[in-house]
C-alpha positions in Angstrom: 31.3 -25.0 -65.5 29.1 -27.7 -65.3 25.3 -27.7 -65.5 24.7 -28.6 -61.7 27.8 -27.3 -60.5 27.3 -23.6 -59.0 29.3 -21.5 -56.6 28.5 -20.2 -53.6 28.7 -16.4 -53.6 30.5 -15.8 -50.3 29.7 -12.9 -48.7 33.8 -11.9 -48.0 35.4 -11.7 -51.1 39.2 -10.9 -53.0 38.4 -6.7 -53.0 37.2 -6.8 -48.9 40.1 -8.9 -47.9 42.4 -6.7 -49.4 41.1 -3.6 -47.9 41.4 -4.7 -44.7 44.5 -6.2 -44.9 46.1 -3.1 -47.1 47.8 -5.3 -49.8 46.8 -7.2 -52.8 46.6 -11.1 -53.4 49.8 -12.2 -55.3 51.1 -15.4 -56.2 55.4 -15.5 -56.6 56.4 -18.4 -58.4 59.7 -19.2 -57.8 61.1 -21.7 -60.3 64.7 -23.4 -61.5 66.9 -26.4 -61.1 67.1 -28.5 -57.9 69.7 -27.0 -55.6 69.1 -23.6 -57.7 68.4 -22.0 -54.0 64.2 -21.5 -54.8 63.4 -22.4 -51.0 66.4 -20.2 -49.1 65.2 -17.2 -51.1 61.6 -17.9 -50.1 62.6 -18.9 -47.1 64.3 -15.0 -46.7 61.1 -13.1 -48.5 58.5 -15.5 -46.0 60.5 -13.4 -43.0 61.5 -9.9 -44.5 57.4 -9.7 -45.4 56.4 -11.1 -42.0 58.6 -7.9 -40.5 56.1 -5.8 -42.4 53.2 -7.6 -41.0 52.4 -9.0 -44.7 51.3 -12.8 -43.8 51.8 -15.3 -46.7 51.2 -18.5 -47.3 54.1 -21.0 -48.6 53.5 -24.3 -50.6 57.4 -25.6 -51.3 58.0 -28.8 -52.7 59.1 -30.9 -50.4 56.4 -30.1 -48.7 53.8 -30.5 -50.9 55.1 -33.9 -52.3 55.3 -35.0 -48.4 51.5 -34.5 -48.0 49.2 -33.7 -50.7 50.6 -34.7 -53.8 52.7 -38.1 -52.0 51.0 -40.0 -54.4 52.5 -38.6 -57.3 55.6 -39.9 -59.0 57.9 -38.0 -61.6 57.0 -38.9 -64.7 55.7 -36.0 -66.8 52.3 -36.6 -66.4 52.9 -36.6 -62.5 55.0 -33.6 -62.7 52.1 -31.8 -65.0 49.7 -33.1 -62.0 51.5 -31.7 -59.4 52.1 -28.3 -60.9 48.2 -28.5 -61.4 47.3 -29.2 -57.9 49.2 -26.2 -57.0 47.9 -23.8 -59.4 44.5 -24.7 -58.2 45.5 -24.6 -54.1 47.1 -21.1 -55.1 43.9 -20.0 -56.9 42.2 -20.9 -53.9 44.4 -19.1 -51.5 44.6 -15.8 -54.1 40.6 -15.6 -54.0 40.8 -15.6 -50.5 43.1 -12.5 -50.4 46.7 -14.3 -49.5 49.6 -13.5 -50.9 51.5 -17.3 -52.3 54.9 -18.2 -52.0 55.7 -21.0 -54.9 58.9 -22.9 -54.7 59.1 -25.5 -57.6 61.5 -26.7 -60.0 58.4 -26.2 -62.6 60.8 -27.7 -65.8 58.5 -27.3 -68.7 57.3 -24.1 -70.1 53.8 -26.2 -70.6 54.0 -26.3 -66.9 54.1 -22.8 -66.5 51.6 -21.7 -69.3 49.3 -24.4 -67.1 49.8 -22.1 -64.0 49.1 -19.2 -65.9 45.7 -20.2 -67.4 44.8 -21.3 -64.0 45.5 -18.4 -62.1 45.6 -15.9 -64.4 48.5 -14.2 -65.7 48.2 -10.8 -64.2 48.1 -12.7 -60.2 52.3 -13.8 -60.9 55.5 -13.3 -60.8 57.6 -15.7 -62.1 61.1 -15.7 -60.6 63.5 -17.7 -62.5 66.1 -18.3 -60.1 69.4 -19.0 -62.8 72.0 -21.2 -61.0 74.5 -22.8 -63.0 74.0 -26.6 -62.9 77.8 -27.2 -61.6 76.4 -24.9 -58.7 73.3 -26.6 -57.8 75.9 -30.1 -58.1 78.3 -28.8 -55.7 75.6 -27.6 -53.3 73.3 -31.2 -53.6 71.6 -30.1 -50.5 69.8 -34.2 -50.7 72.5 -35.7 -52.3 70.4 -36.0 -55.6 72.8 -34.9 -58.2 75.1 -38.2 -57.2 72.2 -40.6 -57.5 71.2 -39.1 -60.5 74.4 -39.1 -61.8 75.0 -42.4 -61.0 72.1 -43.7 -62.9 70.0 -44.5 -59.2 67.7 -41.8 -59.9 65.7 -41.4 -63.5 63.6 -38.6 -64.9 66.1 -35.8 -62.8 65.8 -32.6 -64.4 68.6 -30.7 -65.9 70.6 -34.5 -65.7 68.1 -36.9 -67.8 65.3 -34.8 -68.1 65.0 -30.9 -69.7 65.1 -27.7 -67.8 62.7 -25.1 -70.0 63.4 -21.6 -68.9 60.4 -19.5 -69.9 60.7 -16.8 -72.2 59.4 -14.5 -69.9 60.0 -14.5 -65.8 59.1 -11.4 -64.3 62.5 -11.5 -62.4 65.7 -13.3 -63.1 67.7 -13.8 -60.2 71.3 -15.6 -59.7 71.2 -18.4 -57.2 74.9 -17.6 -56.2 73.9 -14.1 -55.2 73.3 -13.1 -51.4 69.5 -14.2 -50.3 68.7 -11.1 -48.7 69.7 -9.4 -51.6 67.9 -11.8 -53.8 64.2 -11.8 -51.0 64.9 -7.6 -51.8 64.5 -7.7 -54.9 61.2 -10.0 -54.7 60.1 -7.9 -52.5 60.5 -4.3 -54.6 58.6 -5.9 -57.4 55.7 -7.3 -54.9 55.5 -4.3 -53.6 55.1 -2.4 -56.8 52.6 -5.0 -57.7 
């Protein structure tokens, strides 16, 4: 911390917020290839947690790169920026007793050792979600996977650039599997969280 730079002690804080509301903050990281089905399956565990009046808050993408971080490209230093930004909006959110909803293709395990020494490790779960690449392909929900393919799109991960799985997700789901299934088992392991 810097020398001038002091916090404000709020008042409200992580333990009161979660008493009232009767869960803990969590942050569910949902990571893996483009296509892999991250957003469908957060998508499903956004509405099966709203049916048990748990409210959460979901940064996706898309989104994300359609507001905030639009100034980013994806080179790895942009990619390592924007997996930055989100650790530190999630940190944010966490300290302020919300439970986060992370959909990102997060390629690097450096990415994902960044999230943790931002928000702490004990605050995730990391879902890989494991979709074979000929899957994702053959789904190409933006029609990505052609332009990548055909050379119109550089730096596309799992094509031209890596796809790290870290060696340790919390969960491992399959992508092909049934999304209320897959929001289920998020869920159990939120719960037991």
């Amino acid at each position: 911390m810097k020398k001038n730079d002091l916090k404000f002690k709020f008042s409200i804080n992580q333990n009161k917020i979660s008493k009232k509301l009767g869960y803990k903050p969590k942050l569910v990281w949902l990571y893996g290839l483009s296509g892999s089905g991250k957003s469908t399956i957060i998508n499903q565990v956004q509405i099966d947690l709203f049916k048990k009046n748990i409210m959460t808050i979901v940064l996706d993408g898309d989104h994300v790169r359609n507001g905030i971080n639009s100034d980013l490209g994806f080179s790895e230093d942009d990619r390592l920026e924007n997996i930055r930004r989100v650790a530190e909006i999630s940190k944010v959110l966490l300290d302020n007793g919300q439970i986060v909803l992370c959909s990102f293709i997060t390629p690097l395990n450096s990415h994902k050792e960044l999230v943790n020494k931002l928000v702490g490790k004990k605050n995730i779960i990391w879902v890989f979600i494991d979709t074979p690449i000929e899957t994702c392909i053959n789904r190409d929900p933006k029609g990505l996977y052609k332009k990548a393919l055909n050379n119109e799109i550089l730096n596309f991960t799992g094509i031209t650039q890596k796809f790290e799985v870290f060696d340790t997700p919390n969960l491992t789901l399959n992508g092909e599997d049934n999304v209320k299934i897959n929001s289920e088992i998020i869920i159990s392991d939120i719960i037991n969280k």
